[in-house]
LUMRO-371457 format. One record per atom (N, C-alpha, C): residue number from 1; residue in one letter; chain; atom name; x, y, z. Coordinates in Angstrom, 3 decimals. Example, Ala and Ser with C-alpha at 12.3 -4.5 7.8 and 13.67 -1.06 7.14 Angstrom:
2
+-----+------+-----+------+----------+----------+----------+
! seq ! type ! mol ! atom !       c1 !       c2 !       c3 !
+-----+------+-----+------+----------+----------+----------+
!   1 !    A !   A !    N !   13.190 !   -5.690 !    7.800 !
!   1 !    A !   A !   CA !   12.300 !   -4.500 !    7.800 !
!   1 !    A !   A !    C !   13.200 !   -3.300 !    7.800 !
!   2 !    S !   A !    N !   12.850 !   -2.250 !    7.080 !
!   2 !    S !   A !   CA !   13.670 !   -1.060 !    7.140 !
!   2 !    S !   A !    C !   12.900 !    0.030 !    7.870 !
+-----+------+-----+------+----------+----------+----------+
This chain:
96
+-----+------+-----+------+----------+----------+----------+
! seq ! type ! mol ! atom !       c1 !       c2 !       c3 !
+-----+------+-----+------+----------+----------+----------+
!   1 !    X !   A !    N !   -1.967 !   17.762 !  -19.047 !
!   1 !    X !   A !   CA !   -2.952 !   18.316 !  -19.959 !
!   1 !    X !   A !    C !   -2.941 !   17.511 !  -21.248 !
!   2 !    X !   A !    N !   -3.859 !   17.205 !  -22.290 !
!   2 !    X !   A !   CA !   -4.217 !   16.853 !  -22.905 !
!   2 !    X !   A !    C !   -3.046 !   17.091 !  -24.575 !
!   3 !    X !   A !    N !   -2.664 !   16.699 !  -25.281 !
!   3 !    X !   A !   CA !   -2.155 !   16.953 !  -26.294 !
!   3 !    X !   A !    C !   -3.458 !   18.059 !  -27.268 !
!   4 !    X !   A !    N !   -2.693 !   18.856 !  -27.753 !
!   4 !    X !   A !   CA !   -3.169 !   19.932 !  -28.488 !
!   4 !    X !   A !    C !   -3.958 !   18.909 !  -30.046 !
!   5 !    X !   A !    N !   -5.090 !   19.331 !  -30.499 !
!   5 !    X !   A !   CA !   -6.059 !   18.532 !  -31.905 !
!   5 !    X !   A !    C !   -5.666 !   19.467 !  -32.687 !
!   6 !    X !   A !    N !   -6.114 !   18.758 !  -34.096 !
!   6 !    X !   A !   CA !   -5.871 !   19.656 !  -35.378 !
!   6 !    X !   A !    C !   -6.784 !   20.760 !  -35.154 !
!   7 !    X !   A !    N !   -8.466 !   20.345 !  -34.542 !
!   7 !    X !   A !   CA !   -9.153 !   21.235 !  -34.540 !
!   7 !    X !   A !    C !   -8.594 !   22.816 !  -33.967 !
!   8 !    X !   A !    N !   -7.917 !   22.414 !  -32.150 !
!   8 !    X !   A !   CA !   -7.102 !   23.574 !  -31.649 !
!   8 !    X !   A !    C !   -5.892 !   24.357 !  -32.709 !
!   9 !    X !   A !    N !   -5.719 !   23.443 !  -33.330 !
!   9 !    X !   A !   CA !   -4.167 !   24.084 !  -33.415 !
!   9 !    X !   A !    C !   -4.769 !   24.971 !  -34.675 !
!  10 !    X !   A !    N !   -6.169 !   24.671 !  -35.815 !
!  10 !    X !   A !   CA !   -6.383 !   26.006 !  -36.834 !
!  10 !    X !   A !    C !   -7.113 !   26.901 !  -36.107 !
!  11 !    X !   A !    N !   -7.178 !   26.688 !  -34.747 !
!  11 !    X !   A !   CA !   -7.705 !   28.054 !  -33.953 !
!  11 !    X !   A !    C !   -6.408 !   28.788 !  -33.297 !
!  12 !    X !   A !    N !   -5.690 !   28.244 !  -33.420 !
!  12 !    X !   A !   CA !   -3.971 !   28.499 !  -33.027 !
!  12 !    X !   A !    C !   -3.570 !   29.812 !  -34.122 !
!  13 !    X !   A !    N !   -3.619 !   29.031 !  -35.628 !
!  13 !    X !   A !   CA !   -2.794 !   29.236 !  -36.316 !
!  13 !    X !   A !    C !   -3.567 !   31.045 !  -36.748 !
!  14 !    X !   A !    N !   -5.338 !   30.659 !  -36.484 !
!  14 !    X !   A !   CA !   -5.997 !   32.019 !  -36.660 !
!  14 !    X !   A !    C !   -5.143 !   32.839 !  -36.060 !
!  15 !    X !   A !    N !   -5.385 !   32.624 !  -34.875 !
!  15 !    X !   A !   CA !   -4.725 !   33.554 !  -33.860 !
!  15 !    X !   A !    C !   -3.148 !   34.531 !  -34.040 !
!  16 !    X !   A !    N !   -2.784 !   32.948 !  -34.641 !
!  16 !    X !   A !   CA !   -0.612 !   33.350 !  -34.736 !
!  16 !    X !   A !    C !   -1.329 !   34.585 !  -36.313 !
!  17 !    X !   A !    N !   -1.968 !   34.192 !  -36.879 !
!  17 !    X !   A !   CA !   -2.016 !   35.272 !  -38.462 !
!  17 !    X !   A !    C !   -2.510 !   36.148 !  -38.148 !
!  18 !    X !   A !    N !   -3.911 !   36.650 !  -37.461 !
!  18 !    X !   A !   CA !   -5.056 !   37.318 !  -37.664 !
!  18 !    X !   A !    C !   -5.227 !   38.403 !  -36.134 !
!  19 !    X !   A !    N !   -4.199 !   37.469 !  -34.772 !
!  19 !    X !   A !   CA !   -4.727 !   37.866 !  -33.624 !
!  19 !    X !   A !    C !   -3.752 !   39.433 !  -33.356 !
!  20 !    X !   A !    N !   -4.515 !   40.077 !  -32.332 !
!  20 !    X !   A !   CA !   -3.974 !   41.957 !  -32.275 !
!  20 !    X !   A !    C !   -2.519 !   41.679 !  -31.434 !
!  21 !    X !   A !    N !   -1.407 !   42.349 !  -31.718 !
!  21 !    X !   A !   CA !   -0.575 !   43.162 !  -30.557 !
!  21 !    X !   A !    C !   -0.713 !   43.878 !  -29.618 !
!  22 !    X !   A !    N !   -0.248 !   44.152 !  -28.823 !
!  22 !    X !   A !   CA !   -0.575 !   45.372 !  -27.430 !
!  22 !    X !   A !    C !    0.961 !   46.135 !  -28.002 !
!  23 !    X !   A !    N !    1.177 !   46.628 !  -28.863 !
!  23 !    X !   A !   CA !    2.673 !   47.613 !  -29.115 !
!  23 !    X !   A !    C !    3.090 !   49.074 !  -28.072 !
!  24 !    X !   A !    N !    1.549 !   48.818 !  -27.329 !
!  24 !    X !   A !   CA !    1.562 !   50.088 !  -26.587 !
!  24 !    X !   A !    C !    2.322 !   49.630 !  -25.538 !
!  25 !    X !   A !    N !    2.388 !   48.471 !  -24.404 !
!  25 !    X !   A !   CA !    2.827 !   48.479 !  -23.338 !
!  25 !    X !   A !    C !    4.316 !   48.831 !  -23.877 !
!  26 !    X !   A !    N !    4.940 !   49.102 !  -22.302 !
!  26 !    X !   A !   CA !    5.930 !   49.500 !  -21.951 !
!  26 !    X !   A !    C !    6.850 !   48.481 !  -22.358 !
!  27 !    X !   A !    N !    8.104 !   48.247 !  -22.307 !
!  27 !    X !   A !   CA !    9.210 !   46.924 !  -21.766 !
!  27 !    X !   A !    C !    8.753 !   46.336 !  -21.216 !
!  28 !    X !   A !    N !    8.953 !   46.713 !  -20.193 !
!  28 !    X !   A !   CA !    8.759 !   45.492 !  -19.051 !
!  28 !    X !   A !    C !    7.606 !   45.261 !  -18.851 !
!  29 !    X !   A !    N !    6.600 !   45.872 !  -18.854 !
!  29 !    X !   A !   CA !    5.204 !   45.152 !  -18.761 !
!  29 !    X !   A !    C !    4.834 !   44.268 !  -19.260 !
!  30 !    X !   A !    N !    5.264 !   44.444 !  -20.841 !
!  30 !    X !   A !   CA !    5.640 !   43.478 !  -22.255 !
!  30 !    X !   A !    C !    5.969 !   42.077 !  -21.643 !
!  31 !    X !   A !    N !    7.406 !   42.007 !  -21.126 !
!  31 !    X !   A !   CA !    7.687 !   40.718 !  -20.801 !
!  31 !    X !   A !    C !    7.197 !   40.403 !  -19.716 !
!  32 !    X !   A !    N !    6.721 !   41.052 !  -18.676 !
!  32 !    X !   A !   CA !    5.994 !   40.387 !  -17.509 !
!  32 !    X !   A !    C !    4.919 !   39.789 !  -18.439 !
!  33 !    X !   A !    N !    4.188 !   40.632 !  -18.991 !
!  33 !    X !   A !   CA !    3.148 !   39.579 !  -19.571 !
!  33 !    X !   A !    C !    3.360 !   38.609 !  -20.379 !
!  34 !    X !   A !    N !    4.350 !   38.650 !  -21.120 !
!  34 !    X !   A !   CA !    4.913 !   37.253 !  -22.160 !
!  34 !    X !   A !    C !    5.503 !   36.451 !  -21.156 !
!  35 !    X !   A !    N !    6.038 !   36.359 !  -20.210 !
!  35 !    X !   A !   CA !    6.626 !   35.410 !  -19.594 !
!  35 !    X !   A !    C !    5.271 !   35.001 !  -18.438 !
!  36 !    X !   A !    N !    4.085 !   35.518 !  -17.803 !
!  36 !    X !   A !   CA !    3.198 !   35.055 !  -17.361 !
!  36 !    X !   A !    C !    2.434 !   34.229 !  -18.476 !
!  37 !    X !   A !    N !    2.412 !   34.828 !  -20.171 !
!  37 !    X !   A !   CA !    1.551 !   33.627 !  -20.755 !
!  37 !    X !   A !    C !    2.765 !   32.618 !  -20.858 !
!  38 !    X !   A !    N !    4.044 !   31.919 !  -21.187 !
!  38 !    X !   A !   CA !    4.511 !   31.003 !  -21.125 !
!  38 !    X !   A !    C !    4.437 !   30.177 !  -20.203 !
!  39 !    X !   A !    N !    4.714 !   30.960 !  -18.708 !
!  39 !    X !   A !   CA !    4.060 !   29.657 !  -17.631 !
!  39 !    X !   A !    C !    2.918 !   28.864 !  -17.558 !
!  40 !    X !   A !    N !    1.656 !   29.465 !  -17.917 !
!  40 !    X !   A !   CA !    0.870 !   28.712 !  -18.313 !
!  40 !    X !   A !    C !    1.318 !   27.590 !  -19.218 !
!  41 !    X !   A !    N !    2.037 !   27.420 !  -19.792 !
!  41 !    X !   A !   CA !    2.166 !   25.992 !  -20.652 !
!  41 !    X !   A !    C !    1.439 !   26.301 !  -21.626 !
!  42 !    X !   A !    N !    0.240 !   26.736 !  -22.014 !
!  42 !    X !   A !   CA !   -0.552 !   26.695 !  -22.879 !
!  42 !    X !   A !    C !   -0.036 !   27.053 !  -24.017 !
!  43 !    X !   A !    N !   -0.578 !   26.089 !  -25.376 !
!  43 !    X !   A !   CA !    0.294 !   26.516 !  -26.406 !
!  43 !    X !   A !    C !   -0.370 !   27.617 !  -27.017 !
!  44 !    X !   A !    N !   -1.752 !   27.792 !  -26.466 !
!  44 !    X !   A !   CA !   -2.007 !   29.320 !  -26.793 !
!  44 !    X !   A !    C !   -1.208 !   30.578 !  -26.605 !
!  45 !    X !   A !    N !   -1.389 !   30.557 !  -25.213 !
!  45 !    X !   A !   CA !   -0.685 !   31.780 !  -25.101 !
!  45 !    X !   A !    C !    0.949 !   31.867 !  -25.869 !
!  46 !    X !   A !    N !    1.374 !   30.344 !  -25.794 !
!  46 !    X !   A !   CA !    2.784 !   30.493 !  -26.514 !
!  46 !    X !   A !    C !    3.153 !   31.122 !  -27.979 !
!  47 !    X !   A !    N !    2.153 !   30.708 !  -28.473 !
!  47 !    X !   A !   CA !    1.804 !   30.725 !  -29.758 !
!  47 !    X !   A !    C !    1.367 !   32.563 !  -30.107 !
!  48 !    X !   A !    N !    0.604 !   33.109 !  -28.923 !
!  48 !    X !   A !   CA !    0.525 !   34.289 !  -28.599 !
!  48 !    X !   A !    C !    2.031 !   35.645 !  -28.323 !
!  49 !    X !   A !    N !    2.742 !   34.748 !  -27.644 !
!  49 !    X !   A !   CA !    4.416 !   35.560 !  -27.869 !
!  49 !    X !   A !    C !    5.000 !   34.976 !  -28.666 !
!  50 !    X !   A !    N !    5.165 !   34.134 !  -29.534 !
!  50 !    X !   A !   CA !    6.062 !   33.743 !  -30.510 !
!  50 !    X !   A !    C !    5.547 !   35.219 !  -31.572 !
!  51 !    X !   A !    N !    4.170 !   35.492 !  -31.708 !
!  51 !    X !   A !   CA !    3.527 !   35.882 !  -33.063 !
!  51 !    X !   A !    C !    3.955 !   37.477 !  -32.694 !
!  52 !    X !   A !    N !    3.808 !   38.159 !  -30.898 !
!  52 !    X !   A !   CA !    4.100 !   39.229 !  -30.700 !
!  52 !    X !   A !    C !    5.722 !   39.555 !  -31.020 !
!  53 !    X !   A !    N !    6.441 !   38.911 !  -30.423 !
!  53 !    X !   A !   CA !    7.850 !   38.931 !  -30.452 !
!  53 !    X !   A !    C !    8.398 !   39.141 !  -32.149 !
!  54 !    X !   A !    N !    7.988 !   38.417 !  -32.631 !
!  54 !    X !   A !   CA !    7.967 !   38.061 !  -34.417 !
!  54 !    X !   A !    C !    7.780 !   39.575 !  -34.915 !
!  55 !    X !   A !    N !    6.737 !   40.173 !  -34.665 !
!  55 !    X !   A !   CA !    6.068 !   41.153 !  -35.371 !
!  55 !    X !   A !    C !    6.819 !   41.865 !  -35.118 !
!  56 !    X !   A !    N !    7.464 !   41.957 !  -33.433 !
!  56 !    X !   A !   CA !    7.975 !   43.695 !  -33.210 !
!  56 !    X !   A !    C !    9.151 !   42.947 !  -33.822 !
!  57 !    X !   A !    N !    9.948 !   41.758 !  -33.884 !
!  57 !    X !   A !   CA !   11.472 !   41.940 !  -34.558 !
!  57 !    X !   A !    C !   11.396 !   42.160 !  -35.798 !
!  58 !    X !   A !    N !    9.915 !   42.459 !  -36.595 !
!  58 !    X !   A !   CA !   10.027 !   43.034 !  -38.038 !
!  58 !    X !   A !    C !   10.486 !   43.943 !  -38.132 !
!  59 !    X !   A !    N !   10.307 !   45.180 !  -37.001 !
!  59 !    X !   A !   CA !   10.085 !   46.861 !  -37.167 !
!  59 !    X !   A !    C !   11.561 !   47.005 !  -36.342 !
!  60 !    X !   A !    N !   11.726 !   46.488 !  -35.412 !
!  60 !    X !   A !   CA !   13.253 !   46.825 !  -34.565 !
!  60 !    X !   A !    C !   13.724 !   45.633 !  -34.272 !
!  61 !    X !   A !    N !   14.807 !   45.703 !  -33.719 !
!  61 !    X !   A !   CA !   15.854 !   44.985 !  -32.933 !
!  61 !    X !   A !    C !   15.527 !   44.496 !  -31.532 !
!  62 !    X !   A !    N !   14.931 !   43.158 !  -31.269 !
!  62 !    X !   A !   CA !   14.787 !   42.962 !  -30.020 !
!  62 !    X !   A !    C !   15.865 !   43.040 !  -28.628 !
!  63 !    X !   A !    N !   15.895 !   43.468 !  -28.013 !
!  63 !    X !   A !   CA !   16.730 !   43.350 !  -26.653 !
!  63 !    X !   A !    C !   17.063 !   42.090 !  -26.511 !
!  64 !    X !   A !    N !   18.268 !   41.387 !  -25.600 !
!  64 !    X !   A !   CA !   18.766 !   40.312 !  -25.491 !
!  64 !    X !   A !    C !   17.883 !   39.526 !  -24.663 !
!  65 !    X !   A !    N !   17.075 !   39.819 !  -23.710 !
!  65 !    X !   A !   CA !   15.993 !   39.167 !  -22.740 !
!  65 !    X !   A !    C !   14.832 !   38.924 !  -23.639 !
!  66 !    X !   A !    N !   14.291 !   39.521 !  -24.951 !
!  66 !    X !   A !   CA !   13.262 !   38.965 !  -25.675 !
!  66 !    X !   A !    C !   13.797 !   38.145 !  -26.928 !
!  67 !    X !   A !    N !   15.349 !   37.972 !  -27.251 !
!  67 !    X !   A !   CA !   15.474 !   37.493 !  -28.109 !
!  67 !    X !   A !    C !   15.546 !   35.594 !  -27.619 !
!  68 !    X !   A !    N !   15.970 !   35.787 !  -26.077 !
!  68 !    X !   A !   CA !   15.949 !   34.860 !  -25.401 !
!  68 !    X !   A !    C !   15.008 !   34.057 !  -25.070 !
!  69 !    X !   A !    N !   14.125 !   34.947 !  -24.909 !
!  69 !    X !   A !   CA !   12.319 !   34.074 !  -24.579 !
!  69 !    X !   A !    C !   11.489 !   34.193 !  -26.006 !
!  70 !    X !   A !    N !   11.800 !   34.694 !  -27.192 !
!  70 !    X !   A !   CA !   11.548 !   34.366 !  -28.352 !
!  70 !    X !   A !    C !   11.853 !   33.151 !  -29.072 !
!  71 !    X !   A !    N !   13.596 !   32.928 !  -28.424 !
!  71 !    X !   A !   CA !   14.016 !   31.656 !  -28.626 !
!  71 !    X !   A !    C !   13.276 !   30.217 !  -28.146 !
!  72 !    X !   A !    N !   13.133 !   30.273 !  -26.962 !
!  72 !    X !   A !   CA !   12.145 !   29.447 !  -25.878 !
!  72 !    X !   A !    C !   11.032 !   29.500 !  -26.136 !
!  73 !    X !   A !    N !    9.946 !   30.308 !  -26.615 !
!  73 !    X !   A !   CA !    8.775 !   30.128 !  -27.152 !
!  73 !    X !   A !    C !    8.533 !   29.751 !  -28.531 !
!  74 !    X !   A !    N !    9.348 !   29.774 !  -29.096 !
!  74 !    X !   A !   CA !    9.338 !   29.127 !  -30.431 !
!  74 !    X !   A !    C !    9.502 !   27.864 !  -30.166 !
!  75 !    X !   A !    N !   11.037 !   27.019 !  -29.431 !
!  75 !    X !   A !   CA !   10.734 !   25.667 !  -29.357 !
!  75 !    X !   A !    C !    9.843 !   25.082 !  -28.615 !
!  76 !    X !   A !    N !    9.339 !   25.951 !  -27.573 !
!  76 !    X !   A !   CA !    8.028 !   25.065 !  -26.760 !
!  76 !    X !   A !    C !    6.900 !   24.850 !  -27.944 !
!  77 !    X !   A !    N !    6.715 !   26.333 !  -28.717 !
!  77 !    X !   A !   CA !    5.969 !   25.865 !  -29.501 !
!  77 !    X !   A !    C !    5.787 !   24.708 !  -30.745 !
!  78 !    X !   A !    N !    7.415 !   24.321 !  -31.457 !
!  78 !    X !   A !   CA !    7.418 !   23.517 !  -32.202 !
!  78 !    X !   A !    C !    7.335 !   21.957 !  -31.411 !
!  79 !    X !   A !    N !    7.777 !   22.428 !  -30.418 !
!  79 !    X !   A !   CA !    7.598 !   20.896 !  -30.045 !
!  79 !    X !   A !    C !    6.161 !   20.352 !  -29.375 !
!  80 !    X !   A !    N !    5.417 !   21.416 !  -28.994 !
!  80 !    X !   A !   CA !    3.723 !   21.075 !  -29.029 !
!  80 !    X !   A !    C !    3.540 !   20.698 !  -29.964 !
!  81 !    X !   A !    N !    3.565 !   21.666 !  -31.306 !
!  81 !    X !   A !   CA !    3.065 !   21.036 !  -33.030 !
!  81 !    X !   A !    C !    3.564 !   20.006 !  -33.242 !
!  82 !    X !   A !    N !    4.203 !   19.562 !  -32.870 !
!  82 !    X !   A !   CA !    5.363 !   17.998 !  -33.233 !
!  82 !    X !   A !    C !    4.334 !   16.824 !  -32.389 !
!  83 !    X !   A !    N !    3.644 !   17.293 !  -31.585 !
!  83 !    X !   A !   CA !    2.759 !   16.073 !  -30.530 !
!  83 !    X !   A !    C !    1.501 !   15.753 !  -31.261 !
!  84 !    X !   A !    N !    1.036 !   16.882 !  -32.158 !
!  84 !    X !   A !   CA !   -0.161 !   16.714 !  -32.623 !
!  84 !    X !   A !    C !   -0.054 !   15.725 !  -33.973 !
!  85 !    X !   A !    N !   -1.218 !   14.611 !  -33.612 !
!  85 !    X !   A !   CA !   -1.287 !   13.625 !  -34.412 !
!  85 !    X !   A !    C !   -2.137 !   14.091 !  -36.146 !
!  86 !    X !   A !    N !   -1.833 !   13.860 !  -37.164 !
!  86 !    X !   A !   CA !   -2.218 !   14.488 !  -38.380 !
!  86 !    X !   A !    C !   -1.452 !   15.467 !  -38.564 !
!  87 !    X !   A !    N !   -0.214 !   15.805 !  -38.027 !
!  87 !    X !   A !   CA !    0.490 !   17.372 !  -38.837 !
!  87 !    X !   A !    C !    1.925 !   16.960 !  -39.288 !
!  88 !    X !   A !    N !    2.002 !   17.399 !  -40.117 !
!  88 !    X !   A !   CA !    3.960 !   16.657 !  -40.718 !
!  88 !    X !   A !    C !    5.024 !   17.997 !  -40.385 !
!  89 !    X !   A !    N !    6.154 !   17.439 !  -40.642 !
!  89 !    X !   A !   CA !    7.323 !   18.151 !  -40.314 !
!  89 !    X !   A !    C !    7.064 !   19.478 !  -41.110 !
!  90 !    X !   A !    N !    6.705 !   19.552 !  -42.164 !
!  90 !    X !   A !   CA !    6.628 !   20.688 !  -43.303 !
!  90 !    X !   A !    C !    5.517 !   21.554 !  -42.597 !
!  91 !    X !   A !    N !    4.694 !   20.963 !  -42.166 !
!  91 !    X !   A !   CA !    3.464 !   22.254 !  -41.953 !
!  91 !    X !   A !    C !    4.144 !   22.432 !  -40.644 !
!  92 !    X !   A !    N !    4.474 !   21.926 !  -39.922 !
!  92 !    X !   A !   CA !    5.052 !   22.740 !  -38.523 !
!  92 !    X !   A !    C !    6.167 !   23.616 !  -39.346 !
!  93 !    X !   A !    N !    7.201 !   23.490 !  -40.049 !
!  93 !    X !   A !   CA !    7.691 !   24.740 !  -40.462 !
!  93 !    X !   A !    C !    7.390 !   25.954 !  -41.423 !
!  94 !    X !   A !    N !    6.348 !   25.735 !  -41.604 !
!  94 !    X !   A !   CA !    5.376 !   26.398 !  -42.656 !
!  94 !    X !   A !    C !    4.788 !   27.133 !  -41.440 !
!  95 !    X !   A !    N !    3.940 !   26.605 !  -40.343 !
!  95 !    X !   A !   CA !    3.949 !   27.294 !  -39.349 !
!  95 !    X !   A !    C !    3.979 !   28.710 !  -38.861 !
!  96 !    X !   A !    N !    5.595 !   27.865 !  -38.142 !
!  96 !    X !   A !   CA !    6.368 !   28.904 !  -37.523 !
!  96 !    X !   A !    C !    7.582 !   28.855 !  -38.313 !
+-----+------+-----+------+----------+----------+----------+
C-alpha cells in the first residue's frame, strides 16, 4: 500500500481529536473490534484505537490485553507518521 500524504494524515489527525467512541460495547467486543481494525494495517483504523484506548485510560485503568495492544498501536502508528514525507520528529510527538 501506498505511504500515508500530509493531505491523509490532517484527515487522520481530525479523526484522532474530533472522531466518536463506542464506550457502550462490552470488553470483548471492544477488542474484537480494535484488533480487527489493526489487521487491516490501515493507519486509519490504527489511529482509530490508539485515540479509543487513550480516552478510556483517561477515566479507568486499562486491563493488561488493552494496555498491550495500546502499546502496539501506538508504535504502528508512530512509525506510519515517521514514513510520511513533510512531517518532523516533533509533530509526530505532538501527535501522539
Amino acid at each position: 500500500r501506498p505511504v500515508t500524504d500530509i493531505l491523509a494524515l490532517k484527515h487522520i489527525i481530525h479523526i484522532f481529536q474530533h472522531g466518536e467512541s463506542d464506550k457502550l460495547l462490552p470488553w470483548k467486543q471492544r477488542y474484537k473490534v480494535n484488533t480487527e481494525k489493526i489487521k487491516t494495517g490501515e493507519i486509519q483504523d490504527g489511529a482509530e484505537v490508539v485515540r479509543d484506548l487513550m480516552r478510556m485510560k483517561k477515566e479507568k485503568a486499562l486491563n493488561t490485553s488493552e494496555k498491550k495492544m495500546l502499546d502496539n498501536a501506538h508504535e504502528f502508528l508512530i512509525s506510519e507518521l515517521g514514513l510520511i514525507k513533510g512531517i518532523t520528529e516533533n509533530q509526530i510527538k505532538s501527535f501522539c
